[in-house]
C-alpha positions in Angstrom: 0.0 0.0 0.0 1.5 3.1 -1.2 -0.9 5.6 0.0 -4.6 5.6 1.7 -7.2 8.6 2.7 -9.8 7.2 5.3 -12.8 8.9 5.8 -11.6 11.6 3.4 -13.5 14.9 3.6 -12.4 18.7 1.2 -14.5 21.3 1.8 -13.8 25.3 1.1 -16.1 27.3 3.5 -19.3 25.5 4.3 -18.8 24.2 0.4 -18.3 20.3 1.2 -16.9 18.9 -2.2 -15.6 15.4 -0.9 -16.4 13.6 1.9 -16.5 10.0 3.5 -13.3 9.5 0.9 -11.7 5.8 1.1 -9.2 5.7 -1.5 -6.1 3.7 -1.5 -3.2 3.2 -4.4 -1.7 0.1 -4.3 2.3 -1.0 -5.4 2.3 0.0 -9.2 -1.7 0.0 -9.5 -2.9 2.1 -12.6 -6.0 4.3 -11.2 -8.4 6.4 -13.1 -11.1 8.7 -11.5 -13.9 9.4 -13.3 -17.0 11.5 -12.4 -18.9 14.6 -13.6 -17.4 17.6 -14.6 -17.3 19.6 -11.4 -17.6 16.8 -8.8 -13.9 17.2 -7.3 -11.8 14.9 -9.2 -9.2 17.4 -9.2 -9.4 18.3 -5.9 -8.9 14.5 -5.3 -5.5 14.4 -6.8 -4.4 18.0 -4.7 -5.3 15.9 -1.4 -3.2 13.6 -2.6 0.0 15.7 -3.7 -0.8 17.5 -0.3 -1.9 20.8 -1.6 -5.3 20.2 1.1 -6.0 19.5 4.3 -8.5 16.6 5.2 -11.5 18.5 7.0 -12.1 16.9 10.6 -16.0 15.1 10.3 -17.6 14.9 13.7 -17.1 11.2 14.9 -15.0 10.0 12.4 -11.3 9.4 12.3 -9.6 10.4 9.0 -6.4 10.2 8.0 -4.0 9.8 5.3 -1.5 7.1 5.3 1.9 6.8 3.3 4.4 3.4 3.1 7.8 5.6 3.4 8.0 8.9 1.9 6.9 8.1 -2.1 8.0 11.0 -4.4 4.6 12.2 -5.6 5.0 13.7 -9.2 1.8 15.7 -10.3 1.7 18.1 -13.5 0.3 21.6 -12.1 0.6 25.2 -13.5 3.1 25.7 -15.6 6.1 27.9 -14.3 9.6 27.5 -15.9 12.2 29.3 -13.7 13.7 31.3 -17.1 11.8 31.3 -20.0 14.3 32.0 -22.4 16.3 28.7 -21.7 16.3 26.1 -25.0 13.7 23.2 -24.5 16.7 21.2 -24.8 18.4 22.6 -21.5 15.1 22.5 -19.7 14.6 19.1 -20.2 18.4 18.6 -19.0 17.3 20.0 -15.7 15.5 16.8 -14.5 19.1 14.6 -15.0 21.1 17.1 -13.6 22.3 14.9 -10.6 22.6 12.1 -13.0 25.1 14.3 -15.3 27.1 14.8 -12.2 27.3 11.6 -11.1 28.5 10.9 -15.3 31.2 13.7 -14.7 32.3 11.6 -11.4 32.6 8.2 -13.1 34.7 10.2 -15.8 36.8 11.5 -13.6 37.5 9.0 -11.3 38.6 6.3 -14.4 41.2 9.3 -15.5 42.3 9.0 -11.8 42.7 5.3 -12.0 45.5 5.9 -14.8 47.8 7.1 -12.1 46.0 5.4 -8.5 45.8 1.2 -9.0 45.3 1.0 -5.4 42.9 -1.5 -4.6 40.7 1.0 -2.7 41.0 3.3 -5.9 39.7 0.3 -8.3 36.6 -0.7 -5.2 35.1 3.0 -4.9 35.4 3.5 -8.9 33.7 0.0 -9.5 30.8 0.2 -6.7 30.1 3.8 -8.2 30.3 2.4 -11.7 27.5 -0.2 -11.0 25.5 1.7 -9.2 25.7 4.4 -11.8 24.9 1.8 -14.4 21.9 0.4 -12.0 20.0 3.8 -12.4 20.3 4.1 -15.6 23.4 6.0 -15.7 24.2 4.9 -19.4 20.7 5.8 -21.3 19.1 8.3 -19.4 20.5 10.5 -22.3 18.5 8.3 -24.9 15.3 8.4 -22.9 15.5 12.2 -23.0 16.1 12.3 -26.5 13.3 9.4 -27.2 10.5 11.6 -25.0 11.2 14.8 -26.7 10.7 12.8 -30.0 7.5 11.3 -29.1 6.0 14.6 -27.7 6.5 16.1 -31.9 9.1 18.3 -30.9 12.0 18.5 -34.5 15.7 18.9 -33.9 15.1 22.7 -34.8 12.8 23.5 -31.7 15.0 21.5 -28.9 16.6 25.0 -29.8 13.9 27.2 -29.2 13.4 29.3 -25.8 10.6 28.1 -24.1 9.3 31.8 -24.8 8.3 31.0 -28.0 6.0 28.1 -27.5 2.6 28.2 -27.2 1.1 27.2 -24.1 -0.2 24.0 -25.4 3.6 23.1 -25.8 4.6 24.4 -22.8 2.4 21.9 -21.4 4.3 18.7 -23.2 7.6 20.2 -22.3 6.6 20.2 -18.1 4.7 16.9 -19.1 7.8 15.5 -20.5 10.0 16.8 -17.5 7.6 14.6 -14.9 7.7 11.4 -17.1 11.1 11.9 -16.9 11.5 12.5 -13.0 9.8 8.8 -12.5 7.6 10.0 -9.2 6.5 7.1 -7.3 3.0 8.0 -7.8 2.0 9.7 -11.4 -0.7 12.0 -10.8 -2.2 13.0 -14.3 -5.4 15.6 -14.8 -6.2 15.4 -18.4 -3.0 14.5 -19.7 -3.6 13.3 -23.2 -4.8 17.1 -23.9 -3.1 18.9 -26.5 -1.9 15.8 -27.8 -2.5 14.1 -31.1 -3.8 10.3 -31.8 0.2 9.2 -32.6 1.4 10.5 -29.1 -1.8 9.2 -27.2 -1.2 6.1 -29.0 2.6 5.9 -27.5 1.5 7.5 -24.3 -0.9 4.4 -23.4 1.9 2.2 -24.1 4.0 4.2 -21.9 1.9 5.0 -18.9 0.6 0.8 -18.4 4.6 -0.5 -18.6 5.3 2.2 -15.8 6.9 0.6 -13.3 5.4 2.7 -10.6 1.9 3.9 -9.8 0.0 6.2 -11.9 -3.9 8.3 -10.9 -5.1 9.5 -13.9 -8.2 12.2 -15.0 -9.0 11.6 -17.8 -12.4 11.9 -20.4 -10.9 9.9 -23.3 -12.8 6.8 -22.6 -10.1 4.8 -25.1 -7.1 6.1 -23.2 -8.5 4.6 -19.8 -9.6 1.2 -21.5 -6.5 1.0 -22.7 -4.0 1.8 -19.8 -6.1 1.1 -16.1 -7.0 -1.1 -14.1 -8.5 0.4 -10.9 -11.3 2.8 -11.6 -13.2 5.4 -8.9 -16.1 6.9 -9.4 -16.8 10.2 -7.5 -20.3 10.7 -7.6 -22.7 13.0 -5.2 -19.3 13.7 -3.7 -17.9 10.3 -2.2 -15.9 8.1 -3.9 -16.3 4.4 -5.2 -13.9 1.4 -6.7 -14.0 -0.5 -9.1 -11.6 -2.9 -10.4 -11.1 -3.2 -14.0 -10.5 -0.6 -17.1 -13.4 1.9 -17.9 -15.6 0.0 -20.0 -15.4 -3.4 -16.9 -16.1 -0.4 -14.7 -19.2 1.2 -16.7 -20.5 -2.6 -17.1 -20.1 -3.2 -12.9 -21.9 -0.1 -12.0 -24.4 -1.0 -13.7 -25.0 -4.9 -12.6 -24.5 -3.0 -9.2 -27.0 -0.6 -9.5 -29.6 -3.5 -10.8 -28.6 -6.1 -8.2 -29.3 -3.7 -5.8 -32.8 -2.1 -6.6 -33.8 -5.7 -7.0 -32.8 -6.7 -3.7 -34.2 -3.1 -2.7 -37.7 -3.9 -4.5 -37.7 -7.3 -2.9 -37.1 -6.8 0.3 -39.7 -3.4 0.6 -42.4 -5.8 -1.0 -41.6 -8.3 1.9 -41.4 -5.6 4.6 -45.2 -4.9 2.8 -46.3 -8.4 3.2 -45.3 -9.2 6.5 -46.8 -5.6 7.9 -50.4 -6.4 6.1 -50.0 -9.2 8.4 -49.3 -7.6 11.2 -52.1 -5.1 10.8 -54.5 -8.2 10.2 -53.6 -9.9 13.3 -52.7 -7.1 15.9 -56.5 -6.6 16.5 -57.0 -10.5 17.1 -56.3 -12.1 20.4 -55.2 -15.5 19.3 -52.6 -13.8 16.8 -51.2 -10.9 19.3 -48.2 -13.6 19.5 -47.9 -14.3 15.7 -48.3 -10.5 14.9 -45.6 -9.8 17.4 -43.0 -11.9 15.7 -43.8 -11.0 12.7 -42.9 -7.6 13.8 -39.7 -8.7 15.6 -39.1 -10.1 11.6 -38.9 -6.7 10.4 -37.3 -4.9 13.1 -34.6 -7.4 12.5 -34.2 -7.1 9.2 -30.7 -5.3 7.7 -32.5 -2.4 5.4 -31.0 -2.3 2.1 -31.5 1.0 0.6 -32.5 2.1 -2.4 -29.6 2.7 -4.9 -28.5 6.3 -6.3 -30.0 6.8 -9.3 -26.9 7.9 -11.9 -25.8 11.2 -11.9 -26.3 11.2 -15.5 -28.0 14.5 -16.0 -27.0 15.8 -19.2 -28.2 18.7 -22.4 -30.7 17.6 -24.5 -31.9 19.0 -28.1 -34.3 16.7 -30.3 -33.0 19.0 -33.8 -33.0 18.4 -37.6 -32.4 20.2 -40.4 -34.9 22.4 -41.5 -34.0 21.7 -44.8 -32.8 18.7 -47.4 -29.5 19.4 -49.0 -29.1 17.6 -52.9 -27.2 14.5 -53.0 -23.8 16.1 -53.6 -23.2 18.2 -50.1 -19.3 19.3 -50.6 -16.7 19.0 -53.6 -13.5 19.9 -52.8 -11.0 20.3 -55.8 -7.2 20.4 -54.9 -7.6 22.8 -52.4 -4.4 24.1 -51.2 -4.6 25.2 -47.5 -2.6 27.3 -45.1 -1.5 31.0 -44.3 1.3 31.9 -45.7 2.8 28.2 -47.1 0.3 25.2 -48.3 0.1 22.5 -44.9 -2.2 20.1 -47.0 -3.9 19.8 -50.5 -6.8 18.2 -49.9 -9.6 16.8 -52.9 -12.9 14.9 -52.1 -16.6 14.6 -52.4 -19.0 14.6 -49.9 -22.3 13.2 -50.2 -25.0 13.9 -48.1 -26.0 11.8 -44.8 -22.2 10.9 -44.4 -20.3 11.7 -41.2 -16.9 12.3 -41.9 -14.1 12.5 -39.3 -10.9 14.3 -39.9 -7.6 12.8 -37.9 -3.8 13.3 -38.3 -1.1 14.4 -36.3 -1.0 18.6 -34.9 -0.4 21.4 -37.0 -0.6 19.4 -40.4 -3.8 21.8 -41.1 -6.9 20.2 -40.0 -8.3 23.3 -38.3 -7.0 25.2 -41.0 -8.8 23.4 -43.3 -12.2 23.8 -41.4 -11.6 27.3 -41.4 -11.1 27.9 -45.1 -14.5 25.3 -46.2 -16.0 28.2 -43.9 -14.6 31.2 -45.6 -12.7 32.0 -42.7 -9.6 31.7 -44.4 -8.7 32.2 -48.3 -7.5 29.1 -49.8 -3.7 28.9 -51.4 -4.9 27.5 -54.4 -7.3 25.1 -56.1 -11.0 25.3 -54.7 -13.9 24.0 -52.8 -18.0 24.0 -53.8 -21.2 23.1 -51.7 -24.2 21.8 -53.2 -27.8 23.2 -53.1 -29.5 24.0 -49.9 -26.6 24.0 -47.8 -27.0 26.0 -44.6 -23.8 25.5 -42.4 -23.5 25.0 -38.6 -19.8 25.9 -37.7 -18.3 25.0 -34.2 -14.7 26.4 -33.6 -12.8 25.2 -30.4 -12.0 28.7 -29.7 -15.8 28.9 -28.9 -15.0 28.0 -25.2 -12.9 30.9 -25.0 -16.0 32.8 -25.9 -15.8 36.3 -24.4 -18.9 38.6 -23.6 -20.4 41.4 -21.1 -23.6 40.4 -21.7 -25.5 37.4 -19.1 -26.3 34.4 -21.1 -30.3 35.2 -21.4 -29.0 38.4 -23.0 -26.5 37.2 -25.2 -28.6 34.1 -26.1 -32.2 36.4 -27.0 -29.7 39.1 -29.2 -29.1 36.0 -31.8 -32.9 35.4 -31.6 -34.7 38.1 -30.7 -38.0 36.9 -32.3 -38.0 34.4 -29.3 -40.2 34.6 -26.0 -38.4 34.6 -22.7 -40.2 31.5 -22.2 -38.9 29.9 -25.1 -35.1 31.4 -24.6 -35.1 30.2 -21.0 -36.6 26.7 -22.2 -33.9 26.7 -25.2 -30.7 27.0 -22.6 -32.2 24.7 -20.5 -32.3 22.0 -22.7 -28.3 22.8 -22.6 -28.3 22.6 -18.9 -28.2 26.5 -18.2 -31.4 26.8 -16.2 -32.4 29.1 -13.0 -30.0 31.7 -11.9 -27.3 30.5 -14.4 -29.2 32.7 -17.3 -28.2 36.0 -15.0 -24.7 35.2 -15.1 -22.1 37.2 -16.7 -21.1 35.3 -19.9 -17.4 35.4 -19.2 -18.0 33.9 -15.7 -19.0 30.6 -17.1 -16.9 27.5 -17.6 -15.4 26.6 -20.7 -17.9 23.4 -20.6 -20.7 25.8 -20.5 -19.5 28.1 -22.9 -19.4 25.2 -25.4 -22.8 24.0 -24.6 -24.1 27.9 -24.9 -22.3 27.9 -28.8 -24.0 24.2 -29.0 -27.4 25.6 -28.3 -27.3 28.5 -30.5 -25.9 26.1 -33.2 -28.5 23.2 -33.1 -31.8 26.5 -32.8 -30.6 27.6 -36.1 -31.4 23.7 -37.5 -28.4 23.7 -39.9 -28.0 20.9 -42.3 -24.4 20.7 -42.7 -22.2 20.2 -39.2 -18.8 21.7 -39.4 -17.5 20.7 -35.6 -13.7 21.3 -34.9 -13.1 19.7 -31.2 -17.1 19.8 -30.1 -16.0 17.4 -26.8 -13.2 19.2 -25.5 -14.2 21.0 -22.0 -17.3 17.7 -21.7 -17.1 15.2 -19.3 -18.0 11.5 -20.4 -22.0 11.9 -20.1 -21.9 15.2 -22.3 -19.4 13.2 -24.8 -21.9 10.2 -24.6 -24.8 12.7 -25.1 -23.4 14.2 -28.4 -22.5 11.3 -29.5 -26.0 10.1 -29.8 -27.2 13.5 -31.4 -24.7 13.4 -34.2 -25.6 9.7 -34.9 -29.3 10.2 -34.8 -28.6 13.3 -36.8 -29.9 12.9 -40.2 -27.9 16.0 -42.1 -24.8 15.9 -43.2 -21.5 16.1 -40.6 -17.6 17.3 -41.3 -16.1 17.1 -37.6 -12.2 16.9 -36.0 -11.5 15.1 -32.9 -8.8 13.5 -31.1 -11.4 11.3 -29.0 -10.4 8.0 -30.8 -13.8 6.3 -29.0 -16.2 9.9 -30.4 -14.2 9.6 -33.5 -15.0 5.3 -33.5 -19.0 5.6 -32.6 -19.6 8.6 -35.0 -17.8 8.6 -38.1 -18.6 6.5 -41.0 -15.8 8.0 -43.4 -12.3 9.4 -42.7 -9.9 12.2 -43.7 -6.4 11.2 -42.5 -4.0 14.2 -43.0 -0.9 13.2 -43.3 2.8 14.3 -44.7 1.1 17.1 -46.6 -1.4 15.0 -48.3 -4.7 13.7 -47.2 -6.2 9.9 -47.6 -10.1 9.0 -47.5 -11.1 6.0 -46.0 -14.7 4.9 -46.9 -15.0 3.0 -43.4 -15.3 4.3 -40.0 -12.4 4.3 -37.1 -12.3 0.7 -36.0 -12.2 -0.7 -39.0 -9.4 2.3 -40.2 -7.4 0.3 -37.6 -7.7 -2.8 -38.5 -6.8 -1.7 -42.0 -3.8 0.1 -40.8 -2.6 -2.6 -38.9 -2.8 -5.3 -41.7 -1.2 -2.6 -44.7 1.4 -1.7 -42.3 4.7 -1.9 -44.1 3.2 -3.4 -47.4 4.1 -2.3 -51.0 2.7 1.2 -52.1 -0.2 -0.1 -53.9 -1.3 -2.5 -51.1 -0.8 1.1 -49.0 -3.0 2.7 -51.6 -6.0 0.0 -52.1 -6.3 -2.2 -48.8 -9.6 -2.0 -48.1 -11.1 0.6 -50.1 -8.6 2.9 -49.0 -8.0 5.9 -51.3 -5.3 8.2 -51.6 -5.8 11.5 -52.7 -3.2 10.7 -55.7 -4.9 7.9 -56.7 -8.4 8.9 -56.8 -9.3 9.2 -60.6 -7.7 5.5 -61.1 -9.8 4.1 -58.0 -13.1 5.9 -59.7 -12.1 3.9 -62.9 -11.7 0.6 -60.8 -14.2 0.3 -58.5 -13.7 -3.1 -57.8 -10.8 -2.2 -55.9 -12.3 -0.1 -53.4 -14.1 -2.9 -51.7 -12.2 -6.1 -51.2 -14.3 -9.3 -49.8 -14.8 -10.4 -46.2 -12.4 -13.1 -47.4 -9.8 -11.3 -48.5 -9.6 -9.1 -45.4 -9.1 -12.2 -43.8 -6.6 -13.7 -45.9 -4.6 -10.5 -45.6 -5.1 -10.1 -42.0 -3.8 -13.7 -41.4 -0.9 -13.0 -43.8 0.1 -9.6 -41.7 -0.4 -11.6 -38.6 2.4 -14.4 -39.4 4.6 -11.7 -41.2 4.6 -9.5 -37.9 4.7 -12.8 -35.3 7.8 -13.9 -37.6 9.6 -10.1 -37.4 8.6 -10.2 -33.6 10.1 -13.2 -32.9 13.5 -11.9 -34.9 13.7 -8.5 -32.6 12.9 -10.8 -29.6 16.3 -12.9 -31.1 18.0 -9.5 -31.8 17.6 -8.0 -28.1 18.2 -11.3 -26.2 21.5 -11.2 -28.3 22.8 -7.3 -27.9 21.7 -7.9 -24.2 24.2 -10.9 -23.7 27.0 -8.9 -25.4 26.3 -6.1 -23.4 26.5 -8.3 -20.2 29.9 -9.5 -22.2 30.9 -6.0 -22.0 30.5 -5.3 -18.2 32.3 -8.4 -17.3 35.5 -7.3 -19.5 35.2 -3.2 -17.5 35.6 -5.1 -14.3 38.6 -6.9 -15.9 41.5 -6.5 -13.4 44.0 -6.4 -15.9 42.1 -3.5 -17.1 41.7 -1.4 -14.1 45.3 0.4 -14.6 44.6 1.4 -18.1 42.1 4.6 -18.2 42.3 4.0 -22.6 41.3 0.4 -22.4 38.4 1.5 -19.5 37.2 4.3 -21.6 37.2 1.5 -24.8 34.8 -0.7 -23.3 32.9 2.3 -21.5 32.8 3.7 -25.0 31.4 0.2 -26.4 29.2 -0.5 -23.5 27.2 2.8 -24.3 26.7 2.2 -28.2 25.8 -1.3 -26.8 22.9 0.3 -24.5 21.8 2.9 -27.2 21.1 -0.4 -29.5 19.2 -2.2 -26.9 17.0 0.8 -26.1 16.4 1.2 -30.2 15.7 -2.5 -30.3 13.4 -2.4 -27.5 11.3 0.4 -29.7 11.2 -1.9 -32.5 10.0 -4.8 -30.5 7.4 -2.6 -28.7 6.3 -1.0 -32.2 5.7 -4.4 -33.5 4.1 -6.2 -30.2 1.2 -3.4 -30.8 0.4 -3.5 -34.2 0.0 -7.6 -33.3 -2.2 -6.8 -30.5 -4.3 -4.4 -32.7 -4.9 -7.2 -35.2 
């Protein structure tokens, strides 16, 4: 047990946000907590990293329990000491001592040259190990691999951390605390400002962490895909559950059934036995039998009647008001960008489809949904909507919405033909009801800003969705919720996202930007994986065709040859069982590969400790030299093998 809170209570003034908190993290247990947006999840991980106090409860002993002193590592507000020091120097910072302890080792094998005392050669050679022990030799490598995997190029290592946006100021301190290795990870929202490719790496990273992580999280994929512990806070106390998100959403609900129908059961026996009583109590032959009877539900341990779900959520039963023709959107070659082309980008767009845009950051997506809505000029080529379109456009900046105004005032302006009634019954449906239509517009949350720019949207009863990020700033119900609108929503939908699970239940087509060139996939996200997990490293044309997958170049062919677009069920599975003993046969190679480079490097450490060596600081430096490039291998052959033990684990 690494830490515990019993009988947990937070409040701030006569505010109670937590209370009657048991929550324990065990050895290198991976934790999520879930809940409502609001309901003190955040303030859970604070009382942990010590930033609260637990609030004394009358009659109950609380406390908070630690095994030793764990190092508790928790991504805050971001404050670098000197903001014009080069991302590369700031990440240096968290290896500091480790660099020292390098510059020792150095310096004590030069001294060996001229000292062969046996005491020399001990305290060089227990230093050496232990050095080697904590990584001494590739904490270099794991720098340079983290900055890689956050998208940072050779060119911005460089870069004062002035010039980064705040986004990336985020990765940099995010990379710092991987780096640090805390004893316990805490994690609020973590795979923000991140794109599908470092998510993707990040799960893989986070559930190999040898220590304990607590992680915030709404990307219901993410959780699935690195927990196993999951709490609930709900109507301000905590629950667990073991398991990954979905094994948790699946228990609470067996849990919530079980119990109302031991609830149900048991009231209509209480029922039966006190019609009984009533029967007999005015009967003097039954005063005995009406007594025990009695005594059989004074006795009784009372199960109460579950929580309902705190699923309270917006609600808007829309459609468009209008049919748009059969051809919604062409889009010819359109260069995008500001000043240079990001992407050129060419499809049609029929109408019905849901199309979902992915790709790594800043290869253009927003930029593109900003030019299809005039908001930008394009570079070159062009883009044409059909008849009857009437566009509903949601930019993420929307829950940076500024205004004076309160939000009955700001809402009526837009539709002024409106009743109060109506206005009031319109932001209700979006969960802004009572006193929250007097407040001030910039007082509200980003979550209710976006469901305020939601609400105007959907009133409007446009027939062509343009959404760029509509979950961020929603918890999971308010994800879940949208996610049913856009389904059920019979117009036609262009939408970015970097919620792999929104992106998987809503899309039915994909945009995949990419190397400055996009590819359409005429399949939704699950199967997109599948696809890219079976083409993986095949020829170009496999690339191009697997599937029905069409690249941009190779449109006008695949129009020609139709037949290619849609390979049979059997074909998928021949190719899926081909990629599956290609990749099991590579696996098994860089498996080979490591266990060999690891035994030369053992080879290697035997030799340093060589005492015919010991006198010879050229010879020492040598091996030292080879042991290194030996390490630097393994750590590059360990990428390979975890690159290819997930793309077999996603077929």
């Amino acid at each position: 047990m690494l830490l515990q809170i019993s009988n947990g209570a937070v409040a701030f003034g006569d505010d109670v946000v937590l209370h009657d908190i048991n929550f324990e993290i065990r050895n290198t247990e991976k934790i999520a907590v879930v809940g409502r947006n609001g309901c003190g999840k955040t303030t859970l991980l604070k009382l942990i990293n010590g930033e609260y106090e637990l609030e004394k409860e009358d009659g109950e002993d609380s406390f908070i329990a630690m095994t030793g002193q764990p190092e508790i590592g928790y991504l805050k507000q971001i404050a670098f000491d000197d903001p014009m020091v080069s991302l590369e120097d700031e990440i240096k910072k968290v290896f500091a001592p480790m660099r020292a302890r390098k510059a020792e080792v150095e310096r004590m094998a030069q001294a060996l040259e001229h000292d062969h005392s046996p005491e020399m050669v001990e305290r060089y050679t227990a230093l050496e190990e232990k050095f080697r022990e904590d990584g001494g030799y590739y904490f270099e490598k794991e720098e340079d691999i983290l900055i890689r995997k956050f998208g940072f190029s050779d060119e911005e290592r460089k870069k004062p951390l002035a010039e980064f946006s705040g986004g990336q100021q985020t990765k940099i301190a995010f990379v710092k605390l991987l780096l640090s290795k805390p004893d316990i990870l805490l994690l609020d929202e973590p795979t923000n400002h991140l794109d599908v490719t470092t998510i993707e790496w990040l799960e893989t990273y986070l559930k190999n962490y040898p220590k304990a992580v607590v992680v915030v999280s709404h990307d219901r994929m993410f959780l699935d895909n690195v927990v196993d512990v999951v709490y609930e806070i709900e109507y301000g106390t905590a629950k667990r559950y073991p398991g990954n998100y979905t094994d948790f959403m699946k228990r609470k609900e067996e849990n919530f059934a079980k119990q109302m129908k031991d609830y149900k059961a048991q009231q209509k026996e209480i029922e039966r036995l006190q019609q009984m009583v009533d029967k007999m109590k005015g009967h003097p032959t039954k005063v005995s039998m009406a007594r025990s009877k009695q005594k059989a539900i004074e006795r009784m341990d009372l199960i109460e009647a579950p929580d309902r779900f705190d699923n309270r959520t917006f609600h808007a039963n829309f459609q468009p008001e209008k049919e748009t023709g059969n051809d919604v959107l062409s889009v010819q070659d359109l260069a995008i960008g500001y000043d240079n082309v990001l992407s050129t980008v060419r499809f049609e767009l029929k109408k019905g489809e849901k199309l979902g845009i992915i790709g790594g950051n800043g290869l253009g997506k927003s930029t593109f949904m900003k030019t299809i809505v005039g908001q930008i000029p394009p570079l070159g080529g062009g883009y044409q909507y059909g008849t009857n379109v009437e566009i509903g456009y949601f930019d993420q900046q929307m829950a940076m919405y500024r205004s004076d105004k309160t939000v009955l005032q700001d809402y009526w302006d837009e539709f002024p033909t409106m009743t109060e009634t109506q206005v009031r019954s319109a932001l209700g449906a979006f969960l802004l009801r009572g006193d929250d239509v007097y407040k001030n517009v910039n007082a509200l949350s980003g979550g209710e800003k976006v469901r305020l720019a939601l609400c105007k949207i959907l009133k409007r009863k446009p027939n062509v969705l343009i959404l760029d990020e509509p979950t961020n700033h929603m918890d999971l119900i308010g994800k879940e919720t949208l996610e049913k609108m856009l389904r059920d929503y019979t117009g036609t939908l262009i939408f970015v996202s970097h919620d792999r699970y929104f992106i998987k239940r809503v899309a039915n087509r994909l945009l995949e930007f990419e190397g400055g060139s996009t590819h359409m996939y005429e399949f939704g996200y699950e199967e997109y994986l599948e696809k890219q997990a079976a083409k993986n490293q095949e020829e170009a044309s496999a690339k191009t065709f697997l599937g029905g997958a069409i690249s941009q170049k190779g449109l006008a062919d695949a129009a020609k040859e139709p037949q290619k677009e849609k390979n049979t069920q059997a074909r998928d599975s021949y190719a899926l069982g081909k990629e599956r003993s290609r990749l099991e046969k590579k696996l098994q190679k860089a498996e080979a590969d490591l266990a060999e480079k690891e035994a030369e490097l053992e080879e290697l450490k035997k030799e340093l400790l060589n005492p015919a060596y010991q006198s010879s600081y050229s010879k020492l430096t040598e091996i030292q030299n080879a042991i290194d490039e030996k390490e630097a291998q393994i750590l590059e052959a360990m990428e390979v093998w975890e690159e290819l033990s997930t793309q077999l684990e996603q077929l």
